[in-house]
N, C-alpha and C positions, 0 to 999 in steps of 0.2 A: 504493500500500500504506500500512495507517495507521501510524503512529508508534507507538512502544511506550514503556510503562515495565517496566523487568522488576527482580524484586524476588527477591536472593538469599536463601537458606535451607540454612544448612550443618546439615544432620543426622549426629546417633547417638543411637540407642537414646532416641525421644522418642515415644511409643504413645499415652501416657496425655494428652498435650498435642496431639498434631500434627491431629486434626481439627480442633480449633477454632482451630487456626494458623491451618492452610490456610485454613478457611471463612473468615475474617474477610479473608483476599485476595478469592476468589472472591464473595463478598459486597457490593464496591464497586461503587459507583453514578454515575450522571453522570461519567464519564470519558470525555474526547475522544478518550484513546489508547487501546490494548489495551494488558492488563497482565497482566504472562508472570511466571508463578512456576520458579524454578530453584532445583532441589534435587539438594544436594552428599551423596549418603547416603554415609557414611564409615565403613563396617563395623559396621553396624550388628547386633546380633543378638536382638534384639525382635521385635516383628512392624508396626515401623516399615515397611518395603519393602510387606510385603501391601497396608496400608493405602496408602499413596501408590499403587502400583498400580491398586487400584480406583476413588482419586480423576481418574486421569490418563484413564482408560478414558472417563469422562463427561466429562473437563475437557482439550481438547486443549491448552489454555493452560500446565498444569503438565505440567512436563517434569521427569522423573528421571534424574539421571546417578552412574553407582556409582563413586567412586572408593575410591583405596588410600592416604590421607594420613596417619591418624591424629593430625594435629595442625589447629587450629582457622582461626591465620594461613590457612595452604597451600589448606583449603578453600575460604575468604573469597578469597583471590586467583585459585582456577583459577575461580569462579565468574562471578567480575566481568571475568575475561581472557576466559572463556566470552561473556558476553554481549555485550561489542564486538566479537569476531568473529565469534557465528553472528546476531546481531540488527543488523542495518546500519541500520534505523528507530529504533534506540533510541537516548531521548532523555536518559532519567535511569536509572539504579543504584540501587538502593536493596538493603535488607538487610531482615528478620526473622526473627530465631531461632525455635525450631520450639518454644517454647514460652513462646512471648510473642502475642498479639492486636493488631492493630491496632482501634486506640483508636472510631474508627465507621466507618460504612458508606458516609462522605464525604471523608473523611482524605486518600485518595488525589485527589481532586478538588481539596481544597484546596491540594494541594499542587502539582498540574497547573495552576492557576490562579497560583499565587505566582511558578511558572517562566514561564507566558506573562507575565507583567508584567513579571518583574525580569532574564529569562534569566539564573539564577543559576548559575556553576559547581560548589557546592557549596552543601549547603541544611543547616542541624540543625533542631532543635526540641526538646520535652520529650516527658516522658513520666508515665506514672501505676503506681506499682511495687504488684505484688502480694507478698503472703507468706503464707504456710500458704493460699490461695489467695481469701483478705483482699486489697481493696484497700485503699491504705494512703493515710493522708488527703494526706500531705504528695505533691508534684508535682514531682519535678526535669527544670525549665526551665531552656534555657541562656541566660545573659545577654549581651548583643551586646556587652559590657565585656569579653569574650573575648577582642575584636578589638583589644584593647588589652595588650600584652607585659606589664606589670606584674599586672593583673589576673587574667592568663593565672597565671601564676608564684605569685600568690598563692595559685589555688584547687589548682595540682599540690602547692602544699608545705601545704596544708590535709589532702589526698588522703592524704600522707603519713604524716599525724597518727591518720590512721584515721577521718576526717571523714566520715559516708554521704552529709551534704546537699552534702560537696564533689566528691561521682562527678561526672564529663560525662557528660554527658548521650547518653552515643556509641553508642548503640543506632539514633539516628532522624538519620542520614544518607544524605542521598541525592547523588550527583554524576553528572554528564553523564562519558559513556564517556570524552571528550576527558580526564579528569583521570586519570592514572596514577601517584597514588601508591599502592602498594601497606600492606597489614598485616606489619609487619616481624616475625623472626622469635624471638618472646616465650612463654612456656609460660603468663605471664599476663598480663592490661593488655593484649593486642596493640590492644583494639576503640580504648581510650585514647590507645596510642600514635598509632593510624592517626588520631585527631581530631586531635591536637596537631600532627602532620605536615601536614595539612591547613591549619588555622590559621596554621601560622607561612610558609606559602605566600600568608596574605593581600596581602599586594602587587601578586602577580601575578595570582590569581585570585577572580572574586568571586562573595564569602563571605556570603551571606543566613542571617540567624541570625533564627527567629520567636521571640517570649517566649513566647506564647501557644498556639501552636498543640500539641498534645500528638498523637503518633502512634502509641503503644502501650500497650496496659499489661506493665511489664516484670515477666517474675518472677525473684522471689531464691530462688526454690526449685530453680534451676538443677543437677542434679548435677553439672557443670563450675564454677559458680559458688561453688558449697559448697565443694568439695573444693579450690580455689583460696582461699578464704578459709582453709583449715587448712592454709595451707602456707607456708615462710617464702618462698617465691619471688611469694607476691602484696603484699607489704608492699616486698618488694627492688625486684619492678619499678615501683613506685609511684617509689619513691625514684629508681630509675633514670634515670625519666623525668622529673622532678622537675630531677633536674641538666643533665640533657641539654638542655632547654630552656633553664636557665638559659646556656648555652652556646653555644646555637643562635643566639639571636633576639637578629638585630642591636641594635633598641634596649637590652637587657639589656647586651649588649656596651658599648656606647657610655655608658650612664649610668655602667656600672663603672670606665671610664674618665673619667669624668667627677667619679666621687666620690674617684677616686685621684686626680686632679690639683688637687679642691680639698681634698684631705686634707694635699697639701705643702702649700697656701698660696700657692702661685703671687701674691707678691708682687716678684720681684725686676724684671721691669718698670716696676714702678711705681716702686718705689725707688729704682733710674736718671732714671728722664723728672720724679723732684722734686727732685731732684741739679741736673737739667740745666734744668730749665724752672719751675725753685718760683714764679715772678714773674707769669709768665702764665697757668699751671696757676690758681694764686690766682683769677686773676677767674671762674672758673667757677662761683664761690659766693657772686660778690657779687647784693647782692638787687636791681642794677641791669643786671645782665647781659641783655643782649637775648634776645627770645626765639628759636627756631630762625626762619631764616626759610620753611623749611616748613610750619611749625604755624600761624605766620601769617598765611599763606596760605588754610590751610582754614577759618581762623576767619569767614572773611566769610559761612561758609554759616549761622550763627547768628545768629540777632536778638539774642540777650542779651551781656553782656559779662562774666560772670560765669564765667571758666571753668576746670573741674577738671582739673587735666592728672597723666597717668600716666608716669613715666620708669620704663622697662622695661631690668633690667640697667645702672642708671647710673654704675658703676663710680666710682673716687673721685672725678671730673671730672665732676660731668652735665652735657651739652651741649644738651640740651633749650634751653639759658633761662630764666628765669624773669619778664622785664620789658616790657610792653608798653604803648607811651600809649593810654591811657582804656580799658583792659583791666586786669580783676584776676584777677589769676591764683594757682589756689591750686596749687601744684606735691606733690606725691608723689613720694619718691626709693626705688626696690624693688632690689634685689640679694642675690644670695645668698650673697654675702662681705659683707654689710654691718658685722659685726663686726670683721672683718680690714682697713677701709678706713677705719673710725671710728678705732682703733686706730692706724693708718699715719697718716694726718690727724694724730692728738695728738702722736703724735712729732716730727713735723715742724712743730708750730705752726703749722696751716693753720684760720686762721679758717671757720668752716662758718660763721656766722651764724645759729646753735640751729637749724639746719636739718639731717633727722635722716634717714638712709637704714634704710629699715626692711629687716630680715632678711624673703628670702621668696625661696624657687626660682619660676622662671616659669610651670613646671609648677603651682603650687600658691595661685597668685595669687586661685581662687574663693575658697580658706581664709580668706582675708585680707581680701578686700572682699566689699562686695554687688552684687550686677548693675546693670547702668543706674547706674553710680558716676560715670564719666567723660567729657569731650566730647570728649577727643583723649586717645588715649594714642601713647606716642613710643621708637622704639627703635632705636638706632645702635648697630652689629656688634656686639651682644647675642646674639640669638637665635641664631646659628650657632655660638655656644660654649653652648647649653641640649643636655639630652641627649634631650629632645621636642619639635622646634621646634611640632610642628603643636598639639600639646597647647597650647601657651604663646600663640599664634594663636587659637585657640580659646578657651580663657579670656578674653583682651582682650577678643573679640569680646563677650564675656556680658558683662565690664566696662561697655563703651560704653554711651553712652543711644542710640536712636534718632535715625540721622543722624551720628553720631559717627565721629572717624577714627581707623583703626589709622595710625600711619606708622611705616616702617620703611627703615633705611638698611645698606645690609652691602655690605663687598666680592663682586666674584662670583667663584663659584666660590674661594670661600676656601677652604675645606678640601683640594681640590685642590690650591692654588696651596702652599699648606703640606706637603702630603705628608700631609696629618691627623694633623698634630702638635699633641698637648696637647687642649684644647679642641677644637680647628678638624678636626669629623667633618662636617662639614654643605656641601653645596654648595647655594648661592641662584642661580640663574639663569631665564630666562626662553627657552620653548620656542611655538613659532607663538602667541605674543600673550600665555599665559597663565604665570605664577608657579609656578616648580619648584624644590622643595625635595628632594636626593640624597643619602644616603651614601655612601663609599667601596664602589666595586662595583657600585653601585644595586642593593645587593638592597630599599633602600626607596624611593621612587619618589613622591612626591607633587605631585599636581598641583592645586596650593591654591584656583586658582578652582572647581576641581570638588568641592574639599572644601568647599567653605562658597560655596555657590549663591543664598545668603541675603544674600548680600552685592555690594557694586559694588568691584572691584581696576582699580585701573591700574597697571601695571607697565613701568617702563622704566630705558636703560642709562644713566648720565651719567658721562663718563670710565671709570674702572675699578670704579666700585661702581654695583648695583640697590638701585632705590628703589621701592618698593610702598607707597602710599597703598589702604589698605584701608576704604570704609565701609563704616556699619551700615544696612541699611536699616529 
């Protein structure tokens, strides 16, 4: 039996739109699967029901089912609960309202195509919005920077503002039966809700976001849509959803603690260990201080001797080194207490040798330089006190020149071993060969070689800390 795509349609009272709904289903072309239209009619009292009726009669594909919901959620759910249990062949879910079009007579094809490549669990894309029955030039496309918690948070609290070009894009979703999150129960926003639900699931499941591909044209001439805009409950659930997220999504969590803990200043560490060790602490600034002997090491893969080195999170001590015979070395000191460590230094009368830690989160390191900057950059139990390790990896990564090495040194399972105290949210360990980076719980889960396949990692244990030499290729 063939595989299906089935494509829900919660209907009421949609006369004037629902032929050329339907047709633009029954209209697809080159599709490997059969594609099953389900329609939720919900008390309707038009002459919706006739029409579908006569449509079903020629089209055994579209199926009608009457229910008793009166709310929008309830519909969207018994539809999608509908078709994982009467469709055992079907592959993907998908949605369009009964008075919206999909966008060509290939749409579904491309989209059948995207899923045999990527086998995606969930799929969005864009759309092309009608009004007074004008389409309207502009295009809302979702950006794959979704899949990024801040960027997420930025465009809910744009949403908030009353932004148009900040809607999601949540009309052109499709997911395999396997995903069971349902449209929670909203009088508005539910379609929003149900995207943001989805998304902040990215960890566990995967999330193909197209720019390009556009799957309907949406109208805003919606009588639900209207009458939702004149109401204070579609401004409340924006907001709603807006904070929820903010509350939801681990890394949001984790930076906030992160900005509260450099908000005290978290100096009193330091202030101890230059009490107790001011003499030896010292040579870490002298400009004869040897260099890591990790760094090195990797230097032999270089023909020149000229090399630009990045210390990442150098806190007031950088252990990089800076001294090498018949190597010149031009060193870069980054941290994001650089002013609180500048400061701490003068008090103490710690010669720095005009050598200057620049302010900069790790996250935000592309700000600061240009790509292809560096031939090694270097980071000791740094990164497991950033509130985005991968983000800060990633950046390096575009630092480096070609051939270049990330290295990187951290306890493992620090965050762990601390109880994720203060900073220490992050667990670094090493899972069948490759580089895993956890939070408390794992609700986030990275597996670094698969993040960055562009690159060579070796990873391994030495005593009680992981060490990853990361290159570029």
């Amino acid at each position: 039996m063939r595989e299906q795509i089935v494509i829900c349609m919660p209907l009421k009272n949609a006369e004037k739109t629902l032929n050329k709904s339907v047709n633009s289903i029954l209209q697809q072309v080159n599709t490997k699967r059969e594609v099953v239209l389900l329609v939720g009619l919900d008390n309707s009292t038009d002459n919706s029901e006739e029409i579908l009726k006569n449509i079903a009669l020629q089209n055994p594909n579209v199926v009608l089912l009457n229910v008793d919901f009166n709310e929008a959620y309830l519909n969207r759910n018994f539809l999608n609960d509908y078709a994982r249990k009467n469709y055992p062949n079907c592959v993907l879910i998908g949605r369009l309202d009964a008075d919206d079009i999909i966008y060509s007579d290939r749409t579904i094809s491309h989209i059948e195509a995207l899923y045999d490549k990527h086998n995606f669990d969930v799929f969005m894309c864009g759309n092309k919005q009608l009004l007074n029955g004008d389409v309207l030039e502009w295009e809302n496309k979702p950006s794959k920077e979704l899949l990024k918690d801040d960027f997420l948070i930025d465009q809910l609290f744009e949403m908030t503002q009353g932004n148009p070009k900040a809607e999601l894009a949540s009309c052109n979703i499709f997911i395999k039966p396997t995903v069971l999150i349902e449209y929670p129960k909203k009088v508005s926003a539910e379609d929003h809700w149900f995207t943001v639900l989805l998304l902040l699931q990215k960890e566990k499941i995967n999330i193909l976001i197209d720019e390009q591909l556009l799957y309907c044209f949406y109208s805003l001439d919606g009588v639900l849509t209207n009458e939702n805009k004149n109401k204070n409950k579609y401004s409340q659930s924006r907001e709603e959803l807006y904070n929820y997220c903010l509350n939801q999504s681990p890394l949001v969590v984790i930076r906030n603690k992160w900005n509260d803990y450099m908000s005290k200043g978290g100096m009193s560490f330091h202030e101890s260990n230059i009490l107790k060790n001011k003499e030896r602490l010292e040579n870490f600034w002298k400009l004869d201080y040897p260099l890591n002997k990790r760094i090195e090491k990797q230097l032999k893969e270089f023909a020149h001797k000229k090399i630009r080195l990045l210390d990442i999170g150098c806190g007031p001590f950088p252990k990089s080194g800076v001294h090498l015979e018949n190597y010149s070395i031009d060193r870069t000191l980054v941290d994001s207490m650089a002013d609180n460590y500048h400061a701490l230094l003068e008090e103490h009368s710690i010669n720095t040798y005009r050598q200057e830690i620049i302010k900069s989160e790790g996250e935000k390191l592309s700000e600061k330089f240009k790509n292809n900057s560096f031939e090694v950059i270097f980071s000791k139990n740094a990164l497991d006190h950033t509130y985005n390790p991968i983000s800060v990896i990633s950046n390096a990564i575009d630092l480096l020149v070609p051939g270049g090495f990330l290295i990187i040194e951290h306890y493992i399972k620090e965050g762990e071993y601390t109880n994720y105290f203060g900073l220490h949210q992050w667990d670094f360990f090493i899972k069948n060969g490759n580089f895993y980076i956890s939070n408390k719980g794992g609700q986030i889960i990275h597996d670094v070689n698969a993040f960055f396949k562009s690159t060579q990692i070796e990873s391994f244990y030495e005593g009680k800390k992981i060490i990853n030499i990361i290159k570029k290729k």
